[in-house]
N, C-alpha and C positions, 0 to 999 in steps of 0.2 A: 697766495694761490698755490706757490709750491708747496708748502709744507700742508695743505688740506689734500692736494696729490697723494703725497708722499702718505700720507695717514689712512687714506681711501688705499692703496696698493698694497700697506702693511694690514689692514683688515681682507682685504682680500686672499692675500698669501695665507695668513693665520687662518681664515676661514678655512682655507684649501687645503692647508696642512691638515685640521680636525677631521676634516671629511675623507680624507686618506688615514689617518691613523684609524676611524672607525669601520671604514671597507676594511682595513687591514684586520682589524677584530673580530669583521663581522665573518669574515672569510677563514680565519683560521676557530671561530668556535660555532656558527651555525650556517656556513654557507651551504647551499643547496640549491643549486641551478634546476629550477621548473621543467626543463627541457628531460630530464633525467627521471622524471615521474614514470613509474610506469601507466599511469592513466593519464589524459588530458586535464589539466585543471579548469574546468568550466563551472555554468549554472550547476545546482543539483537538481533535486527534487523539483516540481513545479507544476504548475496547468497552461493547457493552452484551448483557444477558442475553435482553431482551427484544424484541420488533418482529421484523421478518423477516428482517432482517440482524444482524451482531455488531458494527456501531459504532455509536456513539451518532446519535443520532438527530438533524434538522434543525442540523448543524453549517454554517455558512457563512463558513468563515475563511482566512486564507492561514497556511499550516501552514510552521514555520518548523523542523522537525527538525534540518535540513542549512540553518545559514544563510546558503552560498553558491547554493545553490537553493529557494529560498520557493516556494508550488504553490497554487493554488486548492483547497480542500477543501470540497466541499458534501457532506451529505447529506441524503436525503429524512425523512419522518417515521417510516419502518417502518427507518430504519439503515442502508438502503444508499448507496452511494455513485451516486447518480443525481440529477442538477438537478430532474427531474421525481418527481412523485410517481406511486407505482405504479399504473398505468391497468388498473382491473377490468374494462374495457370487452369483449364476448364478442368482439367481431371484431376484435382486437389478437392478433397473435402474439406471443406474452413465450416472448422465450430469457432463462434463467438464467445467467450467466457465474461459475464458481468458481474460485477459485485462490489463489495468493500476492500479493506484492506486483507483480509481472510484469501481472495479471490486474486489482490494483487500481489501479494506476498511478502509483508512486512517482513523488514529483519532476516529474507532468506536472498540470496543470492539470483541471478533469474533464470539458473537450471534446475535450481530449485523451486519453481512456488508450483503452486498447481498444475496451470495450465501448463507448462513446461513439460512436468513428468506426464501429463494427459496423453499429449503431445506424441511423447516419446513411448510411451506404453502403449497407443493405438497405431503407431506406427509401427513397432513391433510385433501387434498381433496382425494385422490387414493389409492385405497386397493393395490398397487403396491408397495413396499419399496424402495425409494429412495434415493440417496447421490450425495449428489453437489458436487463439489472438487474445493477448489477457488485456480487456478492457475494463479490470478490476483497478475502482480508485478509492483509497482510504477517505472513510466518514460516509461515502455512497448508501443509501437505502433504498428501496423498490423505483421510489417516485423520482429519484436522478437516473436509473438506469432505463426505467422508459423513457426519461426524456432525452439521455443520451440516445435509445436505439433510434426516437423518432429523428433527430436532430442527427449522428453520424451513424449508427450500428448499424444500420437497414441497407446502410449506402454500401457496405462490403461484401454486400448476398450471401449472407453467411449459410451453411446447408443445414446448420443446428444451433440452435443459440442454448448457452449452459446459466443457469439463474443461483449463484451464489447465496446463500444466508446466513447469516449470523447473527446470534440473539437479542442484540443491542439491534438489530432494523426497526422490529416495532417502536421501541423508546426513541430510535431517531425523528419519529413521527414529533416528539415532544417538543415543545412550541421552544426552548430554549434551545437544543438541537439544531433545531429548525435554522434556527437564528447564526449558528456558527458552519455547519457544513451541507447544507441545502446545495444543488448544483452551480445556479444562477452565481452562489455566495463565493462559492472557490473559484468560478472560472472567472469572478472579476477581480482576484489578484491575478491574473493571466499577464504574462508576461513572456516576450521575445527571448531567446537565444542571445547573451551577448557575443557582440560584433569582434569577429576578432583581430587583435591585436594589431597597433601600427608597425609599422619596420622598427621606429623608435623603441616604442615597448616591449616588440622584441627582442632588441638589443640592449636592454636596461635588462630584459627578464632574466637572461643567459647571460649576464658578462658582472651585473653590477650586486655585489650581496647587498647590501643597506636597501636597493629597490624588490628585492625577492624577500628581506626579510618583510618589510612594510607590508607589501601583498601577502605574505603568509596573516600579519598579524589584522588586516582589513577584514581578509578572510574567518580568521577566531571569534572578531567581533561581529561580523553578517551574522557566522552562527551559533553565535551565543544569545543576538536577538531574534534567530528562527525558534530555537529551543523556549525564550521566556514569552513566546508568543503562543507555541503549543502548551505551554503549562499553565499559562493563563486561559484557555480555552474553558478544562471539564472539572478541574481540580480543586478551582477558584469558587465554583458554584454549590455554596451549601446545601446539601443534601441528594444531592445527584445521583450516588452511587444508590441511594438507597431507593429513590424513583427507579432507578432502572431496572434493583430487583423488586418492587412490588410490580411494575406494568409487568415486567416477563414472566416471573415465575410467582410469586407470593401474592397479588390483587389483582389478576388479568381483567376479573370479574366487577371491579369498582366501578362505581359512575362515573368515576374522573378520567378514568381511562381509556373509557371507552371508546373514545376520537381515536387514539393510536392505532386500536385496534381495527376498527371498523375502516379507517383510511389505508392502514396496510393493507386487507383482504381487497376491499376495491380496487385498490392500486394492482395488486400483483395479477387481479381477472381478468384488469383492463391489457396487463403487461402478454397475458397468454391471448388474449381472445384479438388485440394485433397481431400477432405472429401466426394466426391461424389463418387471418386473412390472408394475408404474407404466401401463405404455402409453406410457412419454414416449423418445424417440430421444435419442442423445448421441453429442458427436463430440467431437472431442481438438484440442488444438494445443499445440504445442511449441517452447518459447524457447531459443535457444542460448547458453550460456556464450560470453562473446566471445572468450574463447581456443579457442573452435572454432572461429571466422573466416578466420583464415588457411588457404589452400591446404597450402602448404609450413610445417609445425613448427607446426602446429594440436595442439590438443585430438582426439582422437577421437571419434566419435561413437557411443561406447558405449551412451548412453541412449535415444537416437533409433530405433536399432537393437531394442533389447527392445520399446521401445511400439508399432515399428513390429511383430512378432512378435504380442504381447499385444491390440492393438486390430485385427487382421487376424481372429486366433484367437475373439473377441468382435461381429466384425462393424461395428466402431464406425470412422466415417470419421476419420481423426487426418492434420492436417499438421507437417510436419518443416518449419520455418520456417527452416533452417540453410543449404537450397538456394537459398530465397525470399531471405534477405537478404546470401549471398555476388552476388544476380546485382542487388540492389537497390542497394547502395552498398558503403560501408564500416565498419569501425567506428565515427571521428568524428561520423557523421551517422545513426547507426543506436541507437546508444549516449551517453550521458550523459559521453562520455570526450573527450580533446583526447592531442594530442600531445607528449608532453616530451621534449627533448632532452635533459633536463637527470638524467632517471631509471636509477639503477643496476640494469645487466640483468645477471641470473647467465645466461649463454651455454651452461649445461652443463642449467639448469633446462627441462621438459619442453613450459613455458608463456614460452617468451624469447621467442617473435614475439610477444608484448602487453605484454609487459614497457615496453615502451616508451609507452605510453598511460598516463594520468593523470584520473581521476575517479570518476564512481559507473557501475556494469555493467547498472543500468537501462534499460530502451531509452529512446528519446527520442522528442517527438512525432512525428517523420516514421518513427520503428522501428512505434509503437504502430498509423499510419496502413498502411503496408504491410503486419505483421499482420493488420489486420480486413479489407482489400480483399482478401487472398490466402485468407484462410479463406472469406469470402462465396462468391468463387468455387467454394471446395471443398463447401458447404452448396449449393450448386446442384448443382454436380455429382451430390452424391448426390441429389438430391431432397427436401429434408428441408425447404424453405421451402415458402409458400406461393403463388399467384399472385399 
């Protein structure tokens, strides 16, 4: 009995020995007390079913999806993407911003996306006080942001609702699309805020390395299976890319395509001809594929053309942003893109003037800034602001 004692006491000491030699290690080559973060370490990125937008609510993190571009990611408490929380105030003009990721602001910080600079630009010009609300969520096409406004957007009174587009909307119509980011699809990964921390884990987070390294490294693996979850989404599906440019630009006109088509246009009259009951006004604007950029062995501008038709036919002011940032810069500085030398162009391919470019087709903050100064403009024009 004693000597099974004695052997259980000597494992224990030993044990206890290793687990201090390893804090001792862990502390003198990677420790790093959470507490010291300059942001909170929580959830990122996410959706939620509830509040008035569909992402999780008061998130304040640098969102690492693409981790060659990290991005400030706030939201407020009702789930939109805005630093500020929703101002009920009666003499506040509230425009509602919806859309895709274009709309939410991938990759840009969130003084920079859109609505942000909108924000900041009509506040500038109008002794009126206004707030944008970017209820822009990546993968979104016409038939989630209606069903968003019917289901929370309506619920904020908004006194202008702003209609994002970008050229992939129609081909989001496309039945595999469909299938991965349709509304219904995203907001049933919805998912709570995690609970925070017990006293315990507190005191593990702050005092102990080997428990802060562990959570860093749980943390690498969460997002290493966020990332092969996204890249198994579009990239995995043979021939995808190339569906998308015959529906947009190269076979709008085919038989096979026609559903996309015909369901977008339906979709966006249904989206106007609610807001009219409403009493609320709407206007459009429109992001270009950067293979629309080039003058000479561009993209066409297939889709610009139908909205420009469709929101004429509607009465709704729409700008075509494709003119706005061929006379504003270039790609590189308009777009999330750089230049490679180094990149294999097919010369016979319809899209070879951007072949040559290398990154994400996002705009950038100086794209996001000449969007909302060029639309301000066009909401004055019509008259749709207030004094």
């Amino acid at each position: 009995m004693r000597r099974t004692l004695r052997i259980s006491l000597l494992i224990l000491v030993n044990t206890l020995v290793i687990l201090l030699v390893f804090e001792l290690l862990a502390r003198a080559i990677l420790w790093r007390s959470d507490m010291n973060d300059a942001l909170p370490v929580q959830q990122g990125f996410g959706y939620s079913v509830g509040g008035y937008g569909d992402l999780l609510p008061n998130l304040d993190v640098v969102e690492r999806l693409m981790p060659v571009r990290p991005y400030w990611l706030k939201t407020n408490s009702a789930g939109l993407r805005n630093t500020d929380e929703v101002n009920d105030s009666p003499d506040v003009f509230r425009v509602l911003a919806v859309g895709d990721s274009f709309m939410y602001g991938m990759y840009v910080h969130n003084p920079e996306t859109f609505p942000a600079r909108l924000e900041e630009t009509l506040n500038q010009r109008l002794n009126t006080p206004v707030q944008v609300l970017n209820a822009g969520v990546p993968g979104y096409t016409i038939a989630d942001e209606l069903d968003y406004l019917k289901d929370k957007g309506l619920a904020l009174n908004p006194d202008l609702v702003i209609f994002g587009f970008y050229t992939n909307d129609i081909f989001d119509f496309y039945p595999t699309m469909r299938q991965y980011f349709a509304r219904p699809v995203v907001l049933s990964y919805a998912e709570a805020p995690p609970a925070p921390p017990t006293p315990l884990q507190a005191f593990l987070r702050d005092n102990v390395a080997l428990y802060s390294a562990y959570r860093r490294l749980r943390g690498q693996v969460g997002q290493a299976r966020i990332e092969a979850e996204v890249n198994r989404i579009t990239p995995t599906v043979p021939g995808l890319e190339q569906v998308y440019k015959d529906i947009t630009f190269l076979q709008p006109d085919a038989p096979d395509y026609q559903d996309e088509w015909q369901m977008y246009e339906k979709t966006l009259r249904e989206a106007f001809a609610l807001l009219r009951e409403r009493g609320i006004p709407a206007a459009m604007i429109a992001w270009p594929d950067l293979s629309q950029m080039p003058l000479d062995g561009g993209m066409p501008d297939v889709p610009q053309r139908a909205l420009t038709r469709i929101t004429g036919d509607e009465g709704v002011p729409f700008l075509d942003l494709l003119p706005v940032y061929r006379e504003a810069g270039d790609i590189t500085n308009l777009y999330l893109m750089y230049y490679n030398p180094n990149a294999q162009v097919d010369l016979n391919a319809p899209d070879a003037a951007v072949q040559i470019y290398s990154g994400d087709g996002h705009p950038s903050a100086y794209g996001h800034l000449v969007a909302a100064r060029a639309l301000a403009d066009v909401l004055d024009e019509n008259r749709l602001l207030p004094e």
